[in-house]
C-alpha positions in Angstrom: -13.3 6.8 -8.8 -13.5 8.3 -5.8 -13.1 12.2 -4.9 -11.5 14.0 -1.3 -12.1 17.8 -1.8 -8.5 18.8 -3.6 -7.4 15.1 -5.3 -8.7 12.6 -7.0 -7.6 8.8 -6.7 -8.6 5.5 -8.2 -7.8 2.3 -7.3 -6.7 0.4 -10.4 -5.5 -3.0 -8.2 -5.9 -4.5 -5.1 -3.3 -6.5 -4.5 -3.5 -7.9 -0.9 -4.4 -6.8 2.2 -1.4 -6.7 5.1 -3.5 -6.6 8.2 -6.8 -5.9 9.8 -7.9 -3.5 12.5 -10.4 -4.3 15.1 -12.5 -1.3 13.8 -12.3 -3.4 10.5 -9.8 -0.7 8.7 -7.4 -2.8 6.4 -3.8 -2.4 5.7 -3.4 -2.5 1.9 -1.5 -2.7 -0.7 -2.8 -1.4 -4.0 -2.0 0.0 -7.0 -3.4 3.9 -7.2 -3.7 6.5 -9.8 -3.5 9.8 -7.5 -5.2 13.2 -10.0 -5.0 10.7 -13.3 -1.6 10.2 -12.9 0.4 7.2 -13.7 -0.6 4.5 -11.4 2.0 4.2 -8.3 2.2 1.3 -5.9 0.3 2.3 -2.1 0.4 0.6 1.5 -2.1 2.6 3.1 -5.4 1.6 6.2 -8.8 1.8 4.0 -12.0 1.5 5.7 -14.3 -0.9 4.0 -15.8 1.2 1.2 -11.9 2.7 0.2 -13.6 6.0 1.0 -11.7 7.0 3.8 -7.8 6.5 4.0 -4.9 6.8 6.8 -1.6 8.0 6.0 0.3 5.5 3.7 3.7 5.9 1.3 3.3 5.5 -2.0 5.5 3.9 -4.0 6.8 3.8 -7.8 7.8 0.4 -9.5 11.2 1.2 -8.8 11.2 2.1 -5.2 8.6 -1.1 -4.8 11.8 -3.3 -6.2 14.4 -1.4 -3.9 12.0 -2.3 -1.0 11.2 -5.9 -1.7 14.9 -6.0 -2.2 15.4 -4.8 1.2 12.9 -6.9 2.9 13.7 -9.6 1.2 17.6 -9.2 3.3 15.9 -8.2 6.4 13.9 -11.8 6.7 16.9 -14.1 5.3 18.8 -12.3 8.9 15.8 -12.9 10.6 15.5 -16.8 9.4 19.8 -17.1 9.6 19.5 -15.4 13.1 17.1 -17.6 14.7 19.0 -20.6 14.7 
């Protein structure tokens, strides 16, 4: 678990990382437990340790279904448009 002077967060999954930085930063998605909550789903830039963090949105399961949802619309367009 690791501490930021007023929260608390621990990374119970790492589910994939989205892209890479030059600086070696990562684009991630996880699933987080912000202050001992219930975990919530994150895309967020870690640097290598997961000690430092960018801004990200976090995410619960049902927000993460609405946007799969929409992405999921947004590349069949994408794949129907490029014909």
């Amino acid at each position: 678990m690791a501490d930021n002077r007023d929260f608390k967060y621990e990374i119970i999954n790492e589910l994939g990382i989205i892209s890479e930085a030059s600086k070696g930063w990562k684009k991630e998605l996880t699933r987080i437990s912000w202050n001992g909550g219930e975990p919530k789903y994150d895309i967020r830039d870690w640097n290598e340790n997961h000690d430092k963090m960018g801004k990200g949105v976090t995410l619960t399961e049902m927000e993460l279904r609405k946007l799969k949802e929409l992405v999921d619309a947004e590349i069949s367009f994408l794949d129907n448009s490029d014909t």
